[in-house]
VOPAGU-2260 file (C-alpha; in pm, 1 decimal, decimal comma):
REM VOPAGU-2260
SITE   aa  ch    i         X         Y         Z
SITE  UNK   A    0   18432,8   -3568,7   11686,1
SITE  UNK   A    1   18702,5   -3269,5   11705,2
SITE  UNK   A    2   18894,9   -3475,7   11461,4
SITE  UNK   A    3   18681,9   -3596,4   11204,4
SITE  UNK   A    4   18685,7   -3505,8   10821,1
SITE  UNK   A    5   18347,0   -3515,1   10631,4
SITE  UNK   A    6   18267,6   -3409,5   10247,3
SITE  UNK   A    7   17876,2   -3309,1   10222,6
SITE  UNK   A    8   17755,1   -3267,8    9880,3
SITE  UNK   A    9   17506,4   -3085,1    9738,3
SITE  UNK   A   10   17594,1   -2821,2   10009,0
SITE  UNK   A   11   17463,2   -2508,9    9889,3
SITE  UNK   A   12   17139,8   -2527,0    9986,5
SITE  UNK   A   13   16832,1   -2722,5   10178,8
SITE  UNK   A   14   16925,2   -3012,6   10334,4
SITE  UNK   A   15   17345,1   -3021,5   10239,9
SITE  UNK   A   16   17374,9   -2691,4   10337,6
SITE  UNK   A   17   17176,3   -2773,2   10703,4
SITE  UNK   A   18   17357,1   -3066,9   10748,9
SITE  UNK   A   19   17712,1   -2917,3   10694,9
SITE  UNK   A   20   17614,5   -2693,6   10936,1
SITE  UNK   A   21   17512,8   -2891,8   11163,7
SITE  UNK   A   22   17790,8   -3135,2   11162,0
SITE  UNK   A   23   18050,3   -2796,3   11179,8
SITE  UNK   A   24   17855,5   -2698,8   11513,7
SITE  UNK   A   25   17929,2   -3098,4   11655,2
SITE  UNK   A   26   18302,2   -2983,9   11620,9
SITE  UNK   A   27   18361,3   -3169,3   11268,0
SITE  UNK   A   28   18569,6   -3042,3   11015,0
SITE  UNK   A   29   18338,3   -3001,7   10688,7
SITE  UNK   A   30   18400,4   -2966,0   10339,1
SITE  UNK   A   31   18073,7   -2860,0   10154,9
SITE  UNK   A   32   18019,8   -2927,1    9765,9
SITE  UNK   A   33   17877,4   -2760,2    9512,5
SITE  UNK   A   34   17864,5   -2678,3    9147,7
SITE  UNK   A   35   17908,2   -2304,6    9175,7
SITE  UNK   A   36   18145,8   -2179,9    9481,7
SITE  UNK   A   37   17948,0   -1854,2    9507,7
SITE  UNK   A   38   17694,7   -2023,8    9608,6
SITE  UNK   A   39   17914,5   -2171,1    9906,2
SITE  UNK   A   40   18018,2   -1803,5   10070,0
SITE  UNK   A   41   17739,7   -1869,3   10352,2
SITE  UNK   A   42   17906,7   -2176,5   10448,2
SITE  UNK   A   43   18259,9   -2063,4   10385,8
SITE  UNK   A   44   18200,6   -1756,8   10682,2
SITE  UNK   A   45   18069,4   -2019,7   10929,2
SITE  UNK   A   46   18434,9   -2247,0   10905,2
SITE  UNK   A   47   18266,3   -2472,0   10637,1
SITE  UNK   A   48   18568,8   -2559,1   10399,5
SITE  UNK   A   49   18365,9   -2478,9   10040,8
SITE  UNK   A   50   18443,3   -2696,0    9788,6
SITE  UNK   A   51   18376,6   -2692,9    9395,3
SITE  UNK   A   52   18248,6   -3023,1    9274,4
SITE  UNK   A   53   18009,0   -3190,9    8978,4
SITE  UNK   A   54   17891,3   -3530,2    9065,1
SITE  UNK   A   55   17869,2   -3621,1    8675,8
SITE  UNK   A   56   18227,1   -3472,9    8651,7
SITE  UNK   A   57   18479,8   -3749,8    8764,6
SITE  UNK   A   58   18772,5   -3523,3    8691,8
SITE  UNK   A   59   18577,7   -3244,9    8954,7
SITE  UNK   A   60   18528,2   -3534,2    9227,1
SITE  UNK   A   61   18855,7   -3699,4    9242,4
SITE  UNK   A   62   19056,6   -3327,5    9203,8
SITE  UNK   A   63   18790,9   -3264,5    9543,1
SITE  UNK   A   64   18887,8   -3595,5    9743,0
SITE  UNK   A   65   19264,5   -3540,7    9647,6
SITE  UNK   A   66   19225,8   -3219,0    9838,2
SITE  UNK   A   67   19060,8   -3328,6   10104,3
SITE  UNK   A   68   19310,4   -3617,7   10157,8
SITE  UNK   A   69   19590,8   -3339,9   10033,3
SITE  UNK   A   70   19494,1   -3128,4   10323,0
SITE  UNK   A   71   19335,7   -3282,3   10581,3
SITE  UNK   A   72   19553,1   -3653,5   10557,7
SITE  UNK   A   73   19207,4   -3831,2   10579,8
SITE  UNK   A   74   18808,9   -3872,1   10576,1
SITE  UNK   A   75   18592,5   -4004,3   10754,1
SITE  UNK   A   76   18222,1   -3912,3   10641,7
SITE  UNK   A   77   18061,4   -3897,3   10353,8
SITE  UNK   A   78   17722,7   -3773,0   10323,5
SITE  UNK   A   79   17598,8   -3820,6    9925,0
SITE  UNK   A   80   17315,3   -3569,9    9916,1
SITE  UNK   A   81   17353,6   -3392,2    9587,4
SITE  UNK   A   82   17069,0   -3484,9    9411,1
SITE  UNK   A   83   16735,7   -3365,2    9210,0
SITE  UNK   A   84   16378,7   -3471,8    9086,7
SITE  UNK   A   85   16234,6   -3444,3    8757,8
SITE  UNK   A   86   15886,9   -3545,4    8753,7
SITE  UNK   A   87   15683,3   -3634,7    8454,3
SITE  UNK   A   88   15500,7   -3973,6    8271,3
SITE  UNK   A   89   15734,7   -4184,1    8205,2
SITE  UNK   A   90   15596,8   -4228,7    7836,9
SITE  UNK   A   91   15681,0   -3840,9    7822,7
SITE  UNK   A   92   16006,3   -3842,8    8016,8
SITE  UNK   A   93   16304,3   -3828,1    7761,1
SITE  UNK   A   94   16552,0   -4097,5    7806,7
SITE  UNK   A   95   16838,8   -3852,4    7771,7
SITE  UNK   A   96   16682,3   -3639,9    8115,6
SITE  UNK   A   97   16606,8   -3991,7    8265,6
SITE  UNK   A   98   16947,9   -4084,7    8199,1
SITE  UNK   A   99   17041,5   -3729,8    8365,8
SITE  UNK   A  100   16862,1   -3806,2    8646,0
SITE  UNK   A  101   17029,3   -4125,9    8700,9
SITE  UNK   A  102   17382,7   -3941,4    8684,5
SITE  UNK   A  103   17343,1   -3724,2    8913,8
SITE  UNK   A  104   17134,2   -3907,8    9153,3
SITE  UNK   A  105   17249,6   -4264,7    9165,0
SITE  UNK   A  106   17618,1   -4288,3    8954,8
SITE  UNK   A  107   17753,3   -3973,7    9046,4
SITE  UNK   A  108   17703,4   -4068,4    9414,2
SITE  UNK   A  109   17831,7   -4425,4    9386,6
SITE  UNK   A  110   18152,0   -4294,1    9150,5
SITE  UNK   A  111   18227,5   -4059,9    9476,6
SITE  UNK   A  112   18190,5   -4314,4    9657,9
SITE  UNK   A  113   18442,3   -4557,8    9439,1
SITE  UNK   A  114   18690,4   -4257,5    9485,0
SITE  UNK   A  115   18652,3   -4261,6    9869,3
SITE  UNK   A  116   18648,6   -4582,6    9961,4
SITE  UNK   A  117   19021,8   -4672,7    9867,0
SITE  UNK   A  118   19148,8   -4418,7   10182,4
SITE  UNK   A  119   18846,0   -4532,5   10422,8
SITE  UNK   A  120   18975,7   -4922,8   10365,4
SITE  UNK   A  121   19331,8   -4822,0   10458,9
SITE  UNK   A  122   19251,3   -4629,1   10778,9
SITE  UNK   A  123   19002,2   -4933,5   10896,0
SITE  UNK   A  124   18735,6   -4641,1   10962,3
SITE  UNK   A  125   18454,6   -4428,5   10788,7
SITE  UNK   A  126   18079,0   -4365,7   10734,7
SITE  UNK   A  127   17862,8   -4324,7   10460,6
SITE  UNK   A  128   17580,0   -4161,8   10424,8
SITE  UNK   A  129   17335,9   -4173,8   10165,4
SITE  UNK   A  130   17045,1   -3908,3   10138,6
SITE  UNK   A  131   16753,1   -4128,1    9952,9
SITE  UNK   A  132   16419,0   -4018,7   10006,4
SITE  UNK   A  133   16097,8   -4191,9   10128,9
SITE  UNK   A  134   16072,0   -4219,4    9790,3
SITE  UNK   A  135   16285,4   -4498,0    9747,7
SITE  UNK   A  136   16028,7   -4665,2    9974,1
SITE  UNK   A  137   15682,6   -4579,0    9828,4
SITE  UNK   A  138   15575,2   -4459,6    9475,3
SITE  UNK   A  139   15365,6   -4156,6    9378,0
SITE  UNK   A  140   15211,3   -4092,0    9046,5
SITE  UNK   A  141   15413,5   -3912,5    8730,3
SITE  UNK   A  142   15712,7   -3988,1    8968,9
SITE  UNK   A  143   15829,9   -4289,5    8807,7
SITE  UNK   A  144   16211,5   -4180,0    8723,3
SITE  UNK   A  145   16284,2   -4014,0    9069,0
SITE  UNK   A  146   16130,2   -4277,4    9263,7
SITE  UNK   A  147   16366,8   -4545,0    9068,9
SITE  UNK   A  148   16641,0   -4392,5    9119,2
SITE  UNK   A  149   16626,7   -4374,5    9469,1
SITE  UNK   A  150   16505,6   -4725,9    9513,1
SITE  UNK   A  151   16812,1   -4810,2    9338,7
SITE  UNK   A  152   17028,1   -4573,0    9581,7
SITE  UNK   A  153   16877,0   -4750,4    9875,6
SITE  UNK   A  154   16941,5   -5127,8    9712,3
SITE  UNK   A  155   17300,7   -5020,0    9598,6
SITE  UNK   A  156   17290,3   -4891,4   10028,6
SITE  UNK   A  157   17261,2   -5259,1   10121,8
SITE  UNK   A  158   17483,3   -5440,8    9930,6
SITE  UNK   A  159   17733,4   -5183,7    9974,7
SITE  UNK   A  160   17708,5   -5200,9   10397,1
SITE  UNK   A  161   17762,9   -5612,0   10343,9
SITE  UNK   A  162   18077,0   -5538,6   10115,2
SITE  UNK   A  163   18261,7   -5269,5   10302,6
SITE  UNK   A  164   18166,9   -5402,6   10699,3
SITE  UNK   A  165   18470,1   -5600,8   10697,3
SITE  UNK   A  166   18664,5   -5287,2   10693,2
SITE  UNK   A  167   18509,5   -5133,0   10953,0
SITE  UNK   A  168   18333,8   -4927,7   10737,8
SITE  UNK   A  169   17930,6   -4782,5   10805,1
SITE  UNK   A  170   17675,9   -4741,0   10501,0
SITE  UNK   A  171   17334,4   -4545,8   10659,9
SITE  UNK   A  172   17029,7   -4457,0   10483,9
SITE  UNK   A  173   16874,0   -4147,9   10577,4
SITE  UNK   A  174   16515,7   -4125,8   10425,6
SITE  UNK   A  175   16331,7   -3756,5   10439,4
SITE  UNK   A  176   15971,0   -3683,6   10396,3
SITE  UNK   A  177   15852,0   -3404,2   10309,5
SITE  UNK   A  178   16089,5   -3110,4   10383,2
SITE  UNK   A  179   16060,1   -2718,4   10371,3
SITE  UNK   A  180   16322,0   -2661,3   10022,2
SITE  UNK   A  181   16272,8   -2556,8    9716,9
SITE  UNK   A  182   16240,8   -2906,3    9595,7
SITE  UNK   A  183   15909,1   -2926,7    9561,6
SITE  UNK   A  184   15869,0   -2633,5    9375,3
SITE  UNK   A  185   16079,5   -2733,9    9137,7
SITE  UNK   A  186   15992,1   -3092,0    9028,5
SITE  UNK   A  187   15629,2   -2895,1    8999,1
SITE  UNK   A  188   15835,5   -2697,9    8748,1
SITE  UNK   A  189   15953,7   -2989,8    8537,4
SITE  UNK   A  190   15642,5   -3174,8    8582,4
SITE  UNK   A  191   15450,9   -2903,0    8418,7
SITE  UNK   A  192   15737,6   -2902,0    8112,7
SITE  UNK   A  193   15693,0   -3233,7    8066,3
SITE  UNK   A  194   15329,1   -3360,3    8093,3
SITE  UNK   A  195   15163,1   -3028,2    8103,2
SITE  UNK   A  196   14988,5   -3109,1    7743,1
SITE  UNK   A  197   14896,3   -3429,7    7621,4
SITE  UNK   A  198   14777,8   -3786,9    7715,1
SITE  UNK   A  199   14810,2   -3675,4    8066,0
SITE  UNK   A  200   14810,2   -3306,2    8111,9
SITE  UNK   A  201   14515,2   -3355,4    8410,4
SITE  UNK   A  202   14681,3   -3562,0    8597,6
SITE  UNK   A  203   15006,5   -3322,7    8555,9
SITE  UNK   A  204   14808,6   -3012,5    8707,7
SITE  UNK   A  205   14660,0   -3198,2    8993,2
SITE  UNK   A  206   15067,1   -3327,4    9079,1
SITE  UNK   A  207   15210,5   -2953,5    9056,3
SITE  UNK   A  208   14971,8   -2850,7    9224,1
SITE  UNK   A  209   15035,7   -3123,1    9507,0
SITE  UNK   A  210   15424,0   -3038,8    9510,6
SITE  UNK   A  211   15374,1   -2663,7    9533,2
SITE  UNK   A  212   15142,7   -2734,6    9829,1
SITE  UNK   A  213   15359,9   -2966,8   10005,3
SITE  UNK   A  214   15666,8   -2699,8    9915,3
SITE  UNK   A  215   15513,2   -2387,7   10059,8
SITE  UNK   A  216   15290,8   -2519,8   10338,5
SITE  UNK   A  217   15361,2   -2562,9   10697,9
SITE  UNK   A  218   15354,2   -2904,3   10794,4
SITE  UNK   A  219   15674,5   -3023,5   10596,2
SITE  UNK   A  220   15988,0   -3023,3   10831,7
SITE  UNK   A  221   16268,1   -2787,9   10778,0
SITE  UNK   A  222   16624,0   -2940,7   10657,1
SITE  UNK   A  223   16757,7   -2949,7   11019,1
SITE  UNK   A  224   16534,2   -3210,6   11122,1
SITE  UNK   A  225   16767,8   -3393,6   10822,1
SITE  UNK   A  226   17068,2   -3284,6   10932,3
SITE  UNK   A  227   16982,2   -3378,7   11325,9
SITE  UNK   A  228   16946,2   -3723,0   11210,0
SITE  UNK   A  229   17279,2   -3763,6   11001,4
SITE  UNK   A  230   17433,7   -3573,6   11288,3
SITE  UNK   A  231   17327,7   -3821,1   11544,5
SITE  UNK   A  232   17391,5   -4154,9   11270,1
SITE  UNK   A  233   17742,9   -4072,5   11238,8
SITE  UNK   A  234   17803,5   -4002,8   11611,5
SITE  UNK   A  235   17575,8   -4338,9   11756,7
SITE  UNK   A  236   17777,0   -4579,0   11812,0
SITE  UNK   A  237   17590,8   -4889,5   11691,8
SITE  UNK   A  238   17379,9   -4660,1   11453,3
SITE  UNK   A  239   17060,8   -4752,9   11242,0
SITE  UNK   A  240   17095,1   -4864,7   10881,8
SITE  UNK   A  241   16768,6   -4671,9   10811,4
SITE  UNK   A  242   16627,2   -4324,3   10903,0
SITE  UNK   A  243   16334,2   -4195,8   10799,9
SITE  UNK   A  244   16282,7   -3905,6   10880,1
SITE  UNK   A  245   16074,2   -3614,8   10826,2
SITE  UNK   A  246   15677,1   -3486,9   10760,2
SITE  UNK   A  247   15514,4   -3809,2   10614,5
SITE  UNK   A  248   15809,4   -4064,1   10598,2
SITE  UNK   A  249   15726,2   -4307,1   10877,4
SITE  UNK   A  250   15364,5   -4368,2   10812,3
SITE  UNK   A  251   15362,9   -4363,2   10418,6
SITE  UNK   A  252   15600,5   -4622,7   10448,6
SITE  UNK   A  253   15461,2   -4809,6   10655,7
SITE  UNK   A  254   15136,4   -4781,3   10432,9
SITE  UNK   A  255   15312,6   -4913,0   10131,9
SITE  UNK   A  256   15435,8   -5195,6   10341,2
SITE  UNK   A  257   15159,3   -5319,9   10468,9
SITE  UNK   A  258   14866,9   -5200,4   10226,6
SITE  UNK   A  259   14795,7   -5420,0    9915,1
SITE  UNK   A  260   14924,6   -5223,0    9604,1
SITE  UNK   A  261   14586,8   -5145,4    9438,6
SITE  UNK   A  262   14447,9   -4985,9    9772,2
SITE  UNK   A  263   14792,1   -4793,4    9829,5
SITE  UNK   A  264   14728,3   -4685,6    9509,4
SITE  UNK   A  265   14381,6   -4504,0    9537,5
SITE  UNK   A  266   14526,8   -4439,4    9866,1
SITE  UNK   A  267   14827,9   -4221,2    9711,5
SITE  UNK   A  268   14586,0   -4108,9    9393,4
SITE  UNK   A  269   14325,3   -3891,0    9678,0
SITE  UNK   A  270   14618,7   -3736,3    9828,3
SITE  UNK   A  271   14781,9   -3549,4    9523,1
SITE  UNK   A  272   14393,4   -3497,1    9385,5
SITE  UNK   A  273   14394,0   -3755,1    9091,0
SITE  UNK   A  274   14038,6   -3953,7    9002,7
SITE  UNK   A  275   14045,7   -4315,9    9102,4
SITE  UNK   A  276   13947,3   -4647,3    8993,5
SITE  UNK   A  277   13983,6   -4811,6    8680,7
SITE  UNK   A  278   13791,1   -4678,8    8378,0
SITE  UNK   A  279   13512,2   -4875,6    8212,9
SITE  UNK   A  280   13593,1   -5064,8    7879,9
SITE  UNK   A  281   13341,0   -5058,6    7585,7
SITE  UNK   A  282   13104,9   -5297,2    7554,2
């Protein structure tokens, strides 16, 4: 792998910055983006090539690939991790953050990709790598806008792996859990914004509350458990479309899968500490 070029977004922190890291140590040459270069100086004094980019800036991404084809002559991985998640009802949610979310999560990722795909077709070689979630494979409540945009990222995955095989050209999924970032704290952040009063301010608290659990307790896996897995997808040589990976991932998919929706419902509900069943109409 001495030879290959990879752009890792979302680099600064959590599971980028892991997995830039951990593709560096397998002898790859990495460019890591971010919004804000100082927070790249880690990366920069292990060998990691930091690189300023804005996923909803398409001036920003193609002045970044230009570079990287500028000054390394190709590229060969692309790992589309920048992302966030704004939690709240939907009824609350404000088209214009929904729309936000959407940018950066699903269209700023698939415009990078656009831009990169042009010099992967001419050199008959390349991997992509999309960071979903498992929750572009199950649903949990006041999570409505997240969870759609990654079940979009992991549809636009498939179609995309059909398109560009011809080429000789890899799309992987890599689906985390729960993981030890600040993540979870977070989305309990904007949760709490968003549906902290109203119609459903209860079921707001119990959420939080859930996501600042899973975020500071010590069964979630730590990024490099991530960043093992995209490691090992884009060095296999017949590698998995799907990896999920991760506290959580396997077997809550696999309940969503197999459990009819109303019971994975209740079954989701207990876990983040909501009331459950249907209430009782007048009369």
């Amino acid at each position: 792998m001495s030879t290959r070029i990879a752009l890792v977004t979302g680099a600064s922190s959590g599971i980028g910055e892991a997995t830039a890291r951990a593709l560096a140590a397998a002898g790859v040459v990495v460019y890591g983006a971010a919004r804000r270069l100082d927070r790249l100086e880690a990366l920069a004094s292990a060998g990691i090539r930091p690189l300023v980019m804005d996923v909803t800036d398409d001036d920003s991404m193609r002045a970044g690939v230009a570079r990287i084809i500028d000054e390394a002559g190709r590229l060969d991985v692309l790992v589309n991790n920048a992302g966030y998640g704004s939690y709240g009802a939907i009824e609350d949610v404000p088209l214009e953050e929904a729309r936000r979310q959407f940018d950066v999560n699903v269209f700023g990722a698939m415009r990078l990709t656009q831009l990169v795909l042009p010099h992967l077709r001419a050199q008959g070689s390349g991997t992509i790598v999309n960071i979903t979630s498992m929750g572009g494979r199950i649903h949990t409540p006041l999570g409505g806008w997240y969870h759609a945009t990654k079940y979009a990222l992991e549809a636009l995955s498939d179609c995309l792996r059909i398109e560009v095989a011809p080429f000789g050209i890899d799309v992987l999924v890599i689906e985390p859990g729960g993981i030890q970032t600040e993540w979870g704290a977070i989305a309990a952040g904007n949760l709490e914004g968003t549906s902290g009063t109203g119609a459903y301010a209860d079921q707001a608290v119990a959420v939080a509350s859930s996501l600042r659990s899973e975020a500071h307790g010590t069964r979630n896996s730590p990024p490099s458990v991530i960043a093992d897995a995209v490691a090992t997808a884009v060095t296999a040589r017949r590698p998995r479309t799907r990896y999920a990976v991760g506290f959580g991932a396997k077997p809550l998919i696999a309940a969503k899968t197999v459990l009819p929706d109303r019971t994975y419902d209740t079954l989701i509900s207990r876990a983040v500490g909501l009331p459950t069943g249907r209430p009782r109409t007048a009369g």
